[in-house]
C-alpha positions as CSV (number, residue, x, y, z in Angstrom):
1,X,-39.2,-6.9,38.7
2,X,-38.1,-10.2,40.5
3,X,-40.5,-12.2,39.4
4,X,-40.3,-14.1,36.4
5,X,-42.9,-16.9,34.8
6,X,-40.4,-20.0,35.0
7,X,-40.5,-19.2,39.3
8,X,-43.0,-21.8,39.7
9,X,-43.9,-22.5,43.0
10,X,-44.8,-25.8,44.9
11,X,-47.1,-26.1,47.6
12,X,-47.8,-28.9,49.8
13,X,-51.0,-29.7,52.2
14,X,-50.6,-32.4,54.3
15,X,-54.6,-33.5,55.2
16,X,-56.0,-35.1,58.4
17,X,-59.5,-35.1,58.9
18,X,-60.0,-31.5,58.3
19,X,-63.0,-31.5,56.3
20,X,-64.5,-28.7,57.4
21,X,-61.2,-26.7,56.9
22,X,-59.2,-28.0,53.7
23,X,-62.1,-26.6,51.4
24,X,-60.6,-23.1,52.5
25,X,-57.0,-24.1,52.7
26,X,-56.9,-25.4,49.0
27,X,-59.2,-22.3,47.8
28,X,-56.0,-19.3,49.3
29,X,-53.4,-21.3,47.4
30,X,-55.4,-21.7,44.1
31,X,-56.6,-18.2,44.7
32,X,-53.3,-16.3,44.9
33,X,-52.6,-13.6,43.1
34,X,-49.1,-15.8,42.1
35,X,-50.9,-18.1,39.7
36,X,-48.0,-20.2,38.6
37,X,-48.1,-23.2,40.7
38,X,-48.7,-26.5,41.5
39,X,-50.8,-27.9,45.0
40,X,-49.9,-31.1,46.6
41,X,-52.6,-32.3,48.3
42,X,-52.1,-35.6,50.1
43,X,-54.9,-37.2,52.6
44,X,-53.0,-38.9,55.5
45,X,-55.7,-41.5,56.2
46,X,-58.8,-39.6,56.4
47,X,-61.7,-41.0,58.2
48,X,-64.0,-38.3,57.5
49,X,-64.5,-36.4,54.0
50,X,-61.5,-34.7,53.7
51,X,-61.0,-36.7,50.3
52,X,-64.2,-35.6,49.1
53,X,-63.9,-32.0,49.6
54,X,-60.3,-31.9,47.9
55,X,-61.8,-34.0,44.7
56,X,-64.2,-31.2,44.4
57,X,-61.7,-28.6,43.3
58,X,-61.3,-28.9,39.4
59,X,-58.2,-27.8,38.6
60,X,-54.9,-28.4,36.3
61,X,-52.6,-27.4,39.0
62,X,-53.9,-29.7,41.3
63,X,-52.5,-33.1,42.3
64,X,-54.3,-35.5,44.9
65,X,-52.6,-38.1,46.7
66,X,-53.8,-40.7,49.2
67,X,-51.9,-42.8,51.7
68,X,-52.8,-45.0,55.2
69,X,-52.1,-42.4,57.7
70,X,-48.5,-41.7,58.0
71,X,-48.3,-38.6,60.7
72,X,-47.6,-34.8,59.0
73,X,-43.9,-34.7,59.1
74,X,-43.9,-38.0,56.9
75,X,-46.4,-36.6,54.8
76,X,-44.8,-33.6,54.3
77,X,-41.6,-35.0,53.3
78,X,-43.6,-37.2,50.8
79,X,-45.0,-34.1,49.3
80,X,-41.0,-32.3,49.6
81,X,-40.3,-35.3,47.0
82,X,-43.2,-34.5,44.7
83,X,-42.5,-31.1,44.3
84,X,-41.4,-29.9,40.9
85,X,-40.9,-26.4,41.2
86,X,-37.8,-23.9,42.3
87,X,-39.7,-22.7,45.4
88,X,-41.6,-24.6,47.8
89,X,-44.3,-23.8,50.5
90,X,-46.3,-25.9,53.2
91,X,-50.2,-25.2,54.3
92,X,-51.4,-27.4,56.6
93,X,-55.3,-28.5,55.7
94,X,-56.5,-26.3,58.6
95,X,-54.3,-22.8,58.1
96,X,-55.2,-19.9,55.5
97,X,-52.9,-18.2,53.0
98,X,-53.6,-14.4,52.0
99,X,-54.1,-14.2,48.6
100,X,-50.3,-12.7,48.4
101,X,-48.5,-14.5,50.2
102,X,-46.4,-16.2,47.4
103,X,-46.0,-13.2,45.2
104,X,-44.7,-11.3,48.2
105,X,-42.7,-14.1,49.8
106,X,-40.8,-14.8,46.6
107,X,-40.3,-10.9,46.0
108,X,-38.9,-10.5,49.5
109,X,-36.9,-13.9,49.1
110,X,-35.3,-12.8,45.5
111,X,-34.6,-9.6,46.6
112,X,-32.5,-10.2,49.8
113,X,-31.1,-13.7,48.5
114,X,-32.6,-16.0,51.2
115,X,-32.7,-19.3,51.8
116,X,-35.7,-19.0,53.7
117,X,-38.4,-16.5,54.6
118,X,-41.3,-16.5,57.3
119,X,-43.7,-13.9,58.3
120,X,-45.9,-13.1,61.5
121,X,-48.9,-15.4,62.2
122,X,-52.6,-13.8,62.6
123,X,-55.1,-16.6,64.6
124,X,-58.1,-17.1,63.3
125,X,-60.8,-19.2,65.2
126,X,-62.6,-22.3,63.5
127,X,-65.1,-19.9,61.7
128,X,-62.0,-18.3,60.0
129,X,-62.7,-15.1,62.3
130,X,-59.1,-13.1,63.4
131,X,-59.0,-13.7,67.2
132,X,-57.7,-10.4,68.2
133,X,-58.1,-10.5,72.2
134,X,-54.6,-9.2,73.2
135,X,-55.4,-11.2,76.6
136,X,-55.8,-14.6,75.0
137,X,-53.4,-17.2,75.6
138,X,-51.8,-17.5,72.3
139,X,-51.3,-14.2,71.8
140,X,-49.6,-13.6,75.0
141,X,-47.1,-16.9,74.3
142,X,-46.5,-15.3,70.8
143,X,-45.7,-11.5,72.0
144,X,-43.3,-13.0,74.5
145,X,-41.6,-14.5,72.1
146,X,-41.5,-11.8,69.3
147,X,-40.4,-9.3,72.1
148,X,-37.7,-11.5,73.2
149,X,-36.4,-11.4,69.1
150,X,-36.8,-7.9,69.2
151,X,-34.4,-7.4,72.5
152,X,-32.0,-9.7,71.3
153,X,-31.5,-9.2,67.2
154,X,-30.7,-12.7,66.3
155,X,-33.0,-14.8,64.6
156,X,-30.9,-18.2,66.2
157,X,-30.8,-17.0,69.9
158,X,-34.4,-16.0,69.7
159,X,-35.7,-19.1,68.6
160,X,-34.2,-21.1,71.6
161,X,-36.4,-19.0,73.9
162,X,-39.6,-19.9,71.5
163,X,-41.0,-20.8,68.3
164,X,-42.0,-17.9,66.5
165,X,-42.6,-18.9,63.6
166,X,-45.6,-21.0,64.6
167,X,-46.1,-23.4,62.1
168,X,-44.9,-25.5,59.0
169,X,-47.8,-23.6,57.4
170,X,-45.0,-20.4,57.8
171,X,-42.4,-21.9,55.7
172,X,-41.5,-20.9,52.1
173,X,-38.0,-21.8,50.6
174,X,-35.9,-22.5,47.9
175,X,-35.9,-25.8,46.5
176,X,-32.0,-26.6,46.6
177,X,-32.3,-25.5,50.3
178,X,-34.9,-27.9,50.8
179,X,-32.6,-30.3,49.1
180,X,-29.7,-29.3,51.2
181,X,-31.5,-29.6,55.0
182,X,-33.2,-32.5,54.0
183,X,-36.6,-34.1,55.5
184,X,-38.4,-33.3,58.6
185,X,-37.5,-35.5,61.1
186,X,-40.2,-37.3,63.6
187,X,-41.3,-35.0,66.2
188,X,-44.9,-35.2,66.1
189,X,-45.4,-31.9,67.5
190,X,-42.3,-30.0,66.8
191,X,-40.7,-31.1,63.3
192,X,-41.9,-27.7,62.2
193,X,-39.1,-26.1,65.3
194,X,-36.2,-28.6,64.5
195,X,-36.3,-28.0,60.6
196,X,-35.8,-24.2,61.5
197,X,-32.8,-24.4,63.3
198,X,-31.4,-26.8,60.7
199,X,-32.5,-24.0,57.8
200,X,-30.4,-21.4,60.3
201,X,-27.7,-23.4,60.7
202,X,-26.8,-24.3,56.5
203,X,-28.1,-21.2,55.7
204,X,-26.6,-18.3,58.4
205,X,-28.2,-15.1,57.9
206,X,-30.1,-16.0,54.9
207,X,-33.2,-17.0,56.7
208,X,-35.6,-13.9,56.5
209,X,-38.5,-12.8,59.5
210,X,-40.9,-10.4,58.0
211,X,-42.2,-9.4,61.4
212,X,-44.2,-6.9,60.4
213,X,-46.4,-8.7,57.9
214,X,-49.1,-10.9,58.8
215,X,-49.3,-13.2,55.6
216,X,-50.7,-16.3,57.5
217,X,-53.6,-17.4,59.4
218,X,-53.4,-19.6,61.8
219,X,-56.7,-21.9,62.7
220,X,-56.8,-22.3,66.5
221,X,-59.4,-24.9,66.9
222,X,-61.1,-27.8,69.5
223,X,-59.3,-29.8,67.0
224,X,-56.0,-29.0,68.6
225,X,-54.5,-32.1,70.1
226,X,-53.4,-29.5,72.9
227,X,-53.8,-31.8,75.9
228,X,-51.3,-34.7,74.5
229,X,-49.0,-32.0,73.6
230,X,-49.0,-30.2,76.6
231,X,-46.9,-32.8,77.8
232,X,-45.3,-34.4,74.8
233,X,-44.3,-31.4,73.2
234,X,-42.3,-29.9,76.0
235,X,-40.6,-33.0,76.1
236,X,-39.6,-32.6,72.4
237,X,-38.9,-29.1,72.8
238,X,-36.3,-29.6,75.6
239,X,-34.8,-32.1,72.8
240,X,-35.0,-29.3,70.1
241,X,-33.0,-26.3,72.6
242,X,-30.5,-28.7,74.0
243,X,-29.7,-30.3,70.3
244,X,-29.4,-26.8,68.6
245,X,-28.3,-24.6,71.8
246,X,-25.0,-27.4,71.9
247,X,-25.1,-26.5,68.2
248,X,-23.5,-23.3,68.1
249,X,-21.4,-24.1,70.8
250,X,-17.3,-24.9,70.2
251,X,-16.2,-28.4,71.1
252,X,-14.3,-27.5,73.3
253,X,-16.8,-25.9,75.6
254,X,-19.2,-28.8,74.6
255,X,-19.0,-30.7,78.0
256,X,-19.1,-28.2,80.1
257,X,-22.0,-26.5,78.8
258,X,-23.9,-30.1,78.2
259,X,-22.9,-31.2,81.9
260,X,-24.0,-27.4,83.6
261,X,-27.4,-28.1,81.7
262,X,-28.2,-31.2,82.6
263,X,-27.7,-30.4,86.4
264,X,-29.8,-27.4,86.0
265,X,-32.9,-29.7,84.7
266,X,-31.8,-32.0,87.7
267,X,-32.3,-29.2,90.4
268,X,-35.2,-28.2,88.7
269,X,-36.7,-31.4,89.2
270,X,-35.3,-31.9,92.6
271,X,-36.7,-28.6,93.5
272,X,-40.3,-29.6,92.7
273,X,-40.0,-32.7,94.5
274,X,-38.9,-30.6,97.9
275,X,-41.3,-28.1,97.7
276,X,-44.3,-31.0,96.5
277,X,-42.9,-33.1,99.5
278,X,-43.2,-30.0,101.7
279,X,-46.2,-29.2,101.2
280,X,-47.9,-32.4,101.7
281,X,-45.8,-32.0,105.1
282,X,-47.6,-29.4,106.2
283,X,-50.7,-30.3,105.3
C-alpha cells in the first residue's frame, strides 16, 4: 500500500458568505475516510454567519482564520502558506468532497508519480441534489469540453479549448509543486484556469485527469456571480489561451503566431460590427 501515516494532507477553504453551504463543505473534509489532516478555513470578510457556522465544528485538525475580504485567489494563497503537510487540496466553502476523495487522490497520485491530479465534476444544486439533466447548460459546456480531450489526447491542447477541470475545488497536489508553481495569480474568475496551465507546463505529463471518477461536487447556485462574469471572465479567458497557447510555442514562430491571432480577434470584431451595422440598415 501507498499510503503511509506521515502523508498528511492539507486542505484549504477559502469562505465568502456561504453560510448556508460551508457547514457541509467543512463536514466532507473532516469526514473522509483519509483522517490524517489538517483544514484551513479562512473567512474572507464575511457579512453573514459564515464565521459562526465554522466555530461550531470542534475539532483538533481544524484551524480558523479571519481576514477583511481579500478575493479567493488571495485567500487561497494565504492558506498555500499555512499549509503544513506534503499534500495539499482546495474546497471552496460552497463545493462537496466525497468522503474518498483524499485517500483515492493520493493513491492515484503515489502510484503514477504526479505532480497533480483532478477528477470529473458532478453538479449539485443548492440543496446538495446531483443535477443530472443531460440538457442543462452546464452539462452541455462540460461534455463539450471532455469530448474535445477525448478527440485530441492531450491534457495541454484540450484545456485551451476549455476548462475542464472546473474549479480550484478540483485541485490536489504535492506540496513542492505547489512550491515550485507558486501563488495564484489575480484573475477573479479564472486563477483556478491559469494555475493549471502553469502546473502542465513545470510538471509535463505528470498532471493526472481521472475522467472517469466523479470525486467532486460542484454547487451551482443563485449565488453564482454569473452575470459579471459572463463578461469579465471571457475577457480573462482570452488572456489565459493567448498567454499559454504562445507558451508552447518556439520563439521563433512567436510573432507570427501572436500577429495571425490578434488579426483573427480584429476580424471577428470587425465582422460583428458589419453585420450589427447591416442590420440596422435594413431595418
Amino acid at each position: 500500500m501507498f499510503l503511509i501515516k506521515k502523508d498528511l494532507i492539507s486542505v484549504i477553504i477559502p469562505a465568502y458568505n456561504h453560510e448556508k453551504f460551508v457547514g457541509a463543505a467543512v463536514e466532507s473534509v473532516l469526514n473522509q475516510s483519509w483522517q490524517h489532516l489538517e483544514l484551513i478555513v479562512i473567512n474572507d470578510g464575511s457579512t453573514d454567519r459564515t464565521g459562526a457556522v465554522v466555530q461550531g465544528f470542534d475539532d483538533p485538525r481544524l484551524t480558523y482564520y479571519e481576514q477583511e475580504n481579500q478575493d479567493a485567489f488571495n485567500t487561497i494563497n494565504r492558506g498555500l502558506h499555512l499549509a503544513r503537510g506534503n499534500f495539499v487540496a482546495i474546497l471552496n466553502s460552497d463545493d462537496v468532497y466525497p468522503l474518498n476523495r483524499l485517500a483515492h487522490l493520493l493513491h492515484t497520485l503515489k502510484k503514477r508519480k504526479a505532480a497533480c491530479v483532478f477528477t470529473d465534476v458532478q453538479p449539485i444544486d443548492e440543496n446538495g441534489v446531483e443535477i443530472t439533466d443531460p440538457g442543462f447548460g452546464w452539462h452541455l459546456w462540460h461534455r463539450k469540453n471532455r469530448s474535445y480531450y477525448k478527440q485530441c489526447g492531450d491534457l495541454y491542447t484540450a484545456f485551451l479549448k476549455g476548462n475542464f477541470m472546473v474549479t480550484t475545488s478540483n485541485l490536489f497536489l504535492r506540496k513542492d509543486a505547489v512550491e515550485k508553481v507558486g501563488d495564484f495569480c489575480s484573475l477573479r474568475y479564472l486563477h483556478d484556469y491559469d494555475y493549471i496551465f502553469r502546473v502542465m507546463l513545470n510538471f509535463p505529463g505528470r498532471v493526472v485527469y481521472l475522467e472517469n471518477d466523479k470525486l467532486l461536487y460542484y454547487r451551482i447556485h443563485g449565488g453564482s456571480t454569473l452575470g459579471e462574469a459572463a463578461i469579465v471572465g471571457r475577457e480573462q479567458d482570452k488572456q489565459v489561451i493567448r498567454k499559454y497557447m504562445l507558451a508552447r510555442v518556439p520563439d521563433t514562430l512567436k510573432p507570427i503566431v501572436e500577429t495571425g491571432v490578434d488579426r483573427l480577434v480584429e476580424l471577428e470584431n470587425e465582422l460583428f460590427a458589419v453585420r450589427a451595422e447591416i442590420a440596422g440598415a435594413e431595418t
